[in-house]
N, C-alpha and C positions, 0 to 999 in steps of 0.2 A: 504494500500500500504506500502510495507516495504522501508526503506531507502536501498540504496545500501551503501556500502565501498568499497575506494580505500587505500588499504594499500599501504606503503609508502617501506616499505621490508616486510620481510613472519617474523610473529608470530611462535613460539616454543613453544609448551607448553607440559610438562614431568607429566603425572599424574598418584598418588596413588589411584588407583581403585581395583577393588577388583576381577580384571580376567586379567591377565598376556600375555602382546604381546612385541613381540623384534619387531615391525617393526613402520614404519610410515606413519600415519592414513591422509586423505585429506579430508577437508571438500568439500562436492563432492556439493555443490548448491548456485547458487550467490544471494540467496536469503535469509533473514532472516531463523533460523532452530532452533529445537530444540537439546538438546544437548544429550538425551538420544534417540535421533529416528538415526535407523539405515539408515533411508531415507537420512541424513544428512552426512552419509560418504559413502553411497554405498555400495559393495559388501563386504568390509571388516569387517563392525560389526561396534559397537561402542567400541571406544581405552580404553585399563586399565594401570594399572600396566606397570611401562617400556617401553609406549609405548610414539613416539615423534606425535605431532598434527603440522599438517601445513594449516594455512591460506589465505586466498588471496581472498580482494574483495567480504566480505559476513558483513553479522550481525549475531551476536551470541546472539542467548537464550538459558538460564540454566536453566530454570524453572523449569527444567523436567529432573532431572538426573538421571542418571543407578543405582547409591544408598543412602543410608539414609546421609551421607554427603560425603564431598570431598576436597583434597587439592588440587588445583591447582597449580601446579609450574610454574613460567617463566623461560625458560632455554636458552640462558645460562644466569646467574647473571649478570655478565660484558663480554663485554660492551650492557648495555640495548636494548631491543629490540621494534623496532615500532611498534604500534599496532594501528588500526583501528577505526575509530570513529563510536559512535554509538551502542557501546558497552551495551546488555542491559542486565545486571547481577539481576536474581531472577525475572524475572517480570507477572511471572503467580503468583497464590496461595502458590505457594511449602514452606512446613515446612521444606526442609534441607536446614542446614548448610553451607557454604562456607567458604571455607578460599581463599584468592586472594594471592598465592604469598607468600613469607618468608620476612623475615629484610635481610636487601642489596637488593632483587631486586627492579627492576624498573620496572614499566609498563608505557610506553609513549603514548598518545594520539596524532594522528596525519591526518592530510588528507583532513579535511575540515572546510568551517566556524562555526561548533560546533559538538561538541561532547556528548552525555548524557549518564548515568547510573541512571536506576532506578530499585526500590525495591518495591516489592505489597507482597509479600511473607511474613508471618509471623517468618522464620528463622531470625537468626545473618550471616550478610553478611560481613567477615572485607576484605578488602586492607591487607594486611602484607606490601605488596611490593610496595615503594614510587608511586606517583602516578602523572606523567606531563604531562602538555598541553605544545603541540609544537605548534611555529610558533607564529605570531601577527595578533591581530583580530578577534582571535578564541573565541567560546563561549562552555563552558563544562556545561552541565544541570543536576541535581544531584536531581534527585526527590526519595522520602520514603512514599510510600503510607499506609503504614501499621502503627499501632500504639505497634503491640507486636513487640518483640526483636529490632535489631538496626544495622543502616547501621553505618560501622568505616572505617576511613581511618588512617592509621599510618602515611604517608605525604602526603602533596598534595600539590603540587606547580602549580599556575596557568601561570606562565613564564610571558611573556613580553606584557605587554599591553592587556592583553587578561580580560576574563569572566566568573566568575563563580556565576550560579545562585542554588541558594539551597530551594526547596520546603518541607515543609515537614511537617506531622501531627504526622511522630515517631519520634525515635531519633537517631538522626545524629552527629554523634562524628568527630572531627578531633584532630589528635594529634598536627601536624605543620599541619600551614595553610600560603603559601607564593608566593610573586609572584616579579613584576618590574617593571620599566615602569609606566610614568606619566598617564597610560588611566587604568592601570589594575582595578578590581572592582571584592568584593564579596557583595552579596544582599543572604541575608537568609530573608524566609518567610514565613506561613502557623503558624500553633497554635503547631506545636512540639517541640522538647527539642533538644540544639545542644550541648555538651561539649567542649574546643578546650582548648590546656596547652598555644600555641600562633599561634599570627597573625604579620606576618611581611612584611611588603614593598608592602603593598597592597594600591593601590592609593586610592582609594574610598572605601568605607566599610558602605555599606546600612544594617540595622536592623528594620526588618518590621513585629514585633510584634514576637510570640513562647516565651518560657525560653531557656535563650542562655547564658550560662557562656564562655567569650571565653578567660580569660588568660589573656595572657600579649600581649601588642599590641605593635606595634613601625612601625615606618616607614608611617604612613598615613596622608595623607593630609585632607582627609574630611570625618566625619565618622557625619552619621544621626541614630538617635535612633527614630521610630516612633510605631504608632501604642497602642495597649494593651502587655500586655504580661511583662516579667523582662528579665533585661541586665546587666551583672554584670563582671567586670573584675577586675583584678588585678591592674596593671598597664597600663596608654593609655601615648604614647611619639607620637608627630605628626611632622612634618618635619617643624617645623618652624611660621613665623609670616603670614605666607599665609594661615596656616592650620586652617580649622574651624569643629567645634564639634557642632553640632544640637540635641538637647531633645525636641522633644514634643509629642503629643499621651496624650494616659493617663498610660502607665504606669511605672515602675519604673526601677531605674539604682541606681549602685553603684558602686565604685572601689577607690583603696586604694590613687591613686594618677594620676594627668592629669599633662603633663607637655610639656611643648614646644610647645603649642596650641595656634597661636594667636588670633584666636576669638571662644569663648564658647556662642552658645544660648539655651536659656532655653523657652520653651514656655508652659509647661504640663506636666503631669507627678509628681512623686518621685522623684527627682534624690540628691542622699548621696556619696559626695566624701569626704575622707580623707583631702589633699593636690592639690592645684590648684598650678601648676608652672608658672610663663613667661606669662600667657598670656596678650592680651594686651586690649581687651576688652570682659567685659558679659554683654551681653543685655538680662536681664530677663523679660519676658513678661506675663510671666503666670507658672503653675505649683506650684512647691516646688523646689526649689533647699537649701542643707546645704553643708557647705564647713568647716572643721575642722580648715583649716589654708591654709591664701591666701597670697602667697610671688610672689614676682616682679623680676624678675633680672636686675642686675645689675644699671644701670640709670633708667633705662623705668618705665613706668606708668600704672596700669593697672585701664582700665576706668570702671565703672561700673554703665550701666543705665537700672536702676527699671520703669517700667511701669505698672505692674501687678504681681499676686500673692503672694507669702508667703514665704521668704526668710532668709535663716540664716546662716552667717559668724561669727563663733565663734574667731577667730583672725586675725589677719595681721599683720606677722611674717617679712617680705621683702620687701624694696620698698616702693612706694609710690604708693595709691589707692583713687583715684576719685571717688564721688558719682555724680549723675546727674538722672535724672527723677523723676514722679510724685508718687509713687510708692515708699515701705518700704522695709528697712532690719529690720524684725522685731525683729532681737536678741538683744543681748549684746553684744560687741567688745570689746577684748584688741589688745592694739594696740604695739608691740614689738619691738624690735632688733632692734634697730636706723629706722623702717619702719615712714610714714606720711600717714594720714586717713584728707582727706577733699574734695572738690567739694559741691555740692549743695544738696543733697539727703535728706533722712527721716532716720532714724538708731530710731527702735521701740523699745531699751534697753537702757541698759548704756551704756557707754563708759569709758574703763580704761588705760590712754596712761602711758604706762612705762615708765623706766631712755632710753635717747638715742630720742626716737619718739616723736611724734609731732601729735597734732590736728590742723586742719586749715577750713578752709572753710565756708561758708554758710548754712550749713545744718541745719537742724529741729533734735532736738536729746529731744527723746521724755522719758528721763530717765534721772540718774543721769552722772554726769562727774568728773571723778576724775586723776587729773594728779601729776603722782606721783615723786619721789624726781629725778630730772635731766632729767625729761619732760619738754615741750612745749608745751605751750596753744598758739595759734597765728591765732585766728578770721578773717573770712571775708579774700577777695581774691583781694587784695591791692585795695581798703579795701571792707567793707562787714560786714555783720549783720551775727550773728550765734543765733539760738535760743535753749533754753535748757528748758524743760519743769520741770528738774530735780532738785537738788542742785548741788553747784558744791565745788568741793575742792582742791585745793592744799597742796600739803607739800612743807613742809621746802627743799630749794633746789631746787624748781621748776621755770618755769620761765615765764613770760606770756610778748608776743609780741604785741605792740599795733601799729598802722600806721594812719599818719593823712598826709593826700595828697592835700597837699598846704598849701598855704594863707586862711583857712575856718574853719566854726564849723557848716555845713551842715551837716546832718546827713549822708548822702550819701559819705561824703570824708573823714570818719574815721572809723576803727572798732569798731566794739559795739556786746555786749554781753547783749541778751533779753528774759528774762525768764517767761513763760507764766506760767497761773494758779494764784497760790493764797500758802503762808507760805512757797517760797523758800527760801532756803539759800547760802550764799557764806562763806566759810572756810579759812583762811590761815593759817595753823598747823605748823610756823615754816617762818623763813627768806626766801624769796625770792627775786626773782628780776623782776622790773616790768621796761621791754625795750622800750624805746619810740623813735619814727622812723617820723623822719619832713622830706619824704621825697616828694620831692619839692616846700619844704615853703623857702622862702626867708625874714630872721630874721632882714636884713636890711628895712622890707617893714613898714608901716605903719600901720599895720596889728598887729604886736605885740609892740604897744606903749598903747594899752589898753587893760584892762583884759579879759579873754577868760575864757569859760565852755563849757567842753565834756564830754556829760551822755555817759561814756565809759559801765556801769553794771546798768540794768532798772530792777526795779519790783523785790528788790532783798534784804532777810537783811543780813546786815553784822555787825560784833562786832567792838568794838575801838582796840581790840586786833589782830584781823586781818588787820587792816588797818595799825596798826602797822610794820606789819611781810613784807608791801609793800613797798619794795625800791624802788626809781625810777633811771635809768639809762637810757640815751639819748645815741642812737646808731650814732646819725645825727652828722655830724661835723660842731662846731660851736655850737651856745645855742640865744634865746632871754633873754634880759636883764629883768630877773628877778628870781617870783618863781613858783613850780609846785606843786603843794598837788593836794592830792586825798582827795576828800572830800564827805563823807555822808548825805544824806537827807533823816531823819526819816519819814518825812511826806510823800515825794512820793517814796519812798524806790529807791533811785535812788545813786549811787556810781559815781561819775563824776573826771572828770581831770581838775581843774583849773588852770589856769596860771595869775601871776597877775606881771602887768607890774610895772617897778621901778619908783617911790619909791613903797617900798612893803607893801601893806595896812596894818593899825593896827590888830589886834587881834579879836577886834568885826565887824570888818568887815568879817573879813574872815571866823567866824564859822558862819558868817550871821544874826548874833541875832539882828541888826536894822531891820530884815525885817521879823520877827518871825519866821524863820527857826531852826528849834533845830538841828545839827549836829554834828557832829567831823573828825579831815581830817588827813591826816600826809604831812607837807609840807620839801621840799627843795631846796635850792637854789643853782641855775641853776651853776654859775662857779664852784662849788665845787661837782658837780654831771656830766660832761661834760665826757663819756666815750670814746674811740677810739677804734673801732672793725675791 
């Protein structure tokens, strides 16, 4: 059963053929026809050369043209002319050619709740002539049956809230591909190859497997990568913190940069991007994701929770990034531009926080750490345990945050640095400053009238010369009456914060040698170390 069409005004169409008529031809049957059967205009023949074609209320097939190819004109250019839904351009066998139309025209789609064009013919079938769907709610079906030559569109605007579905086992080019409207949707599918230079203002953007390079994207709220098959673009920009980006399937994606996407997941697959902008969370659950460089704008934070697979963020450039799940970044990290790298996660490299940035958090960091001259080291999440499977270093210049939350020497109310394995070490290459934060200890209490120890650095060796290079500086306003050293114990390789209440104990007290402890510390005392920040 063929569909009908109700054109919305009469179609024009001006065509170079290759037998010459001044007059104008009528497609004489309300029924689907073919384009080269004379049954399909009646007594007049089929139109060539100079001759004008009028429509009304049919479906057209080409399948079967008068000669080896053909241009198709729309006539006039401007203002566009409406055209019939339903429209089924090459859908027998036929090896000729098409051309649809010039640059400037327009061909509009109109009439009903969808429209389709499809291709089985082994010719190249292009659009010249822009290509729209009228109206809201419409759905335009664009199937390519064939795997030689290739169906092209030069534009194609799916307009306002509408539908475009694209099947296809050939290949399906578009040049612009655009639409409007919070409902609009394109969904490509089948094992073929699509080309597109861009895609813009298309609310949804479904990708269900084929090779499909589609450009540069902008304007999309929610775009799903599924299936087999590669996905690769340029640029993806999405409309904001609502907008979400889905990878899974098994296979792969890349593009040079994602940005203004507030939620990216990752579940399977490849997937290789450049630059991650703004977003505000990735929840990786599976696959591969690598990201070259992960920046935050402005305040915001972007969270990042590992559950599954094989993950690598070669830096974080911007902002400030959360780790959380059970689940690894198995790279390296440097950490940049005044950005902050902490929450609770696993990071399966090193870590290297630059001048300006900051390490914090709880996390397992199963490498080395090195924070370098006009970084911040600041453990644990007021407060908190960080563990580093690594060695760790600073330079000269660097500065490390410590917090002790109250009245206590619980291990749980201060941060601590815990280094698993076996022949780690801790560096200090140079003068630093070592920040200490009482905050909500009350120095009036009874609490610092005797002496206190905080295994601040566990399982860990350190030189007399580094212990050296650790100043201490009290962020807290106010001090308890006494003194603070840092002190070493060679035996359980443990680096502690002591505090010893006044009067300040002798000498051998303090390196512990009544109780056989062999150490060394750097101490001082508390009024002459009182900072104001």
């Amino acid at each position: 059963m063929t569909t009908r069409i109700t054109l919305s005004l009469i179609l024009l169409i001006a065509l170079n053929l290759n037998v010459g008529y001044a007059q104008t031809f009528t497609w004489s049957v309300n029924e689907s026809g073919a384009w080269g059967s004379e049954a399909s205009w009646g007594a007049q023949g089929t139109p060539g050369v100079g001759a004008t074609v009028q429509f009304s209320d049919v479906s057209i097939d080409i399948s079967t043209p008068p000669v080896a190819a053909a241009l198709i004109n729309l006539s006039p250019p401007q203002p566009p002319t409406q055209v019939a839904r339903n429209v089924n351009f090459l859908s027998g066998n036929s090896t000729t050619a098409f051309t649809i139309g010039t640059t400037g025209q327009t061909l509009n789609l109109d009439g009903g709740t969808s429209s389709s064009i499809s291709r089985n013919g082994s010719a190249n079938s292009t659009f010249s002539a822009s290509v729209n769907l009228l109206g809201t709610g419409k759905t335009l079906a664009i199937a390519n049956a064939n795997t030689t030559g290739r169906l092209a569109f030069s534009s194609l605007n799916i307009g306002d809230s509408n539908a475009l579905t694209i099947s296809n086992v050939g290949t399906t080019n578009i040049t612009s591909l655009s639409g409007s409207g919070a409902s609009s949707s394109a969904t490509f599918s089948g094992s073929g190859s699509s080309t597109l230079s861009n895609i813009s203002s298309i609310a949804t953007l479904n990708i269900q497997g084929g090779s499909r390079s589609l450009g540069s994207i902008s304007g999309v709220n929610s775009m799903t990568v599924a299936g087999s098959g590669s996905t690769n673009f340029s640029t993806m920009t999405g409309t904001g913190a609502a907008a979400v980006a889905t990878f899974n399937g098994t296979g792969s994606s890349s593009g040079t940069s994602i940005s203004n996407v507030g939620t990216i997941n990752v579940d399977g697959g490849i997937r290789t991007f450049g630059t991650i902008n703004g977003a505000s969370t990735l929840n990786l659950s599976g696959g591969s994701l690598t990201i070259n460089s992960l920046n935050t704008t402005g305040t915001n934070t972007t969270n990042i929770n590992v559950t599954g697979g094989n993950h690598t963020i070669t830096s974080v450039n911007r902002g400030a990034v959360n780790l959380s799940g059970t689940g690894s970044i198995a790279s390296s990290i440097a950490v940049s531009n005044n950005s902050s790298l902490g929450g609770a996660g696993v990071i399966g490299g090193n870590v290297t926080v630059n001048s300006g940035s900051i390490l914090s958090g709880t996390s397992t960091i199963n490498g080395n750490v090195s924070i370098q001259t006009g970084a911040t080291h600041s453990p644990g999440n007021s407060p908190g345990t960080q563990t580093i499977a690594g060695n760790l270093t600073y330079q000269a210049g660097s500065t490390f945050v410590w917090e002790l939350n109250g009245n206590s020497i619980n291990n749980s109310d201060f941060d601590r640095v815990v280094f698993s394995g076996t022949g780690r070490s801790m560096t200090v290459g140079g003068a630093m400053n070592t920040r200490l934060n009482f905050v909500g200890s009350n120095f009036n209490d009874a609490f610092w009238t005797d002496n206190r120890s905080w295994t601040v650095f566990s399982n860990v060796d350190v030189d007399q010369a580094s212990i050296d290079n650790m100043n201490i500086v009290i962020d807290t306003p106010g001090a308890p009456n006494g003194t603070l050293a840092w002190v070493f114990n060679s035996n359980n390789k443990n680096l502690s914060l002591q505090f010893s209440a006044v009067p300040e104990p002798g000498t051998m007290a303090l390196l512990g040698l009544a109780t056989g402890v062999v150490g060394f510390a750097k101490r001082r005392r508390l009024k002459a170390l009182v900072a104001r920040t």
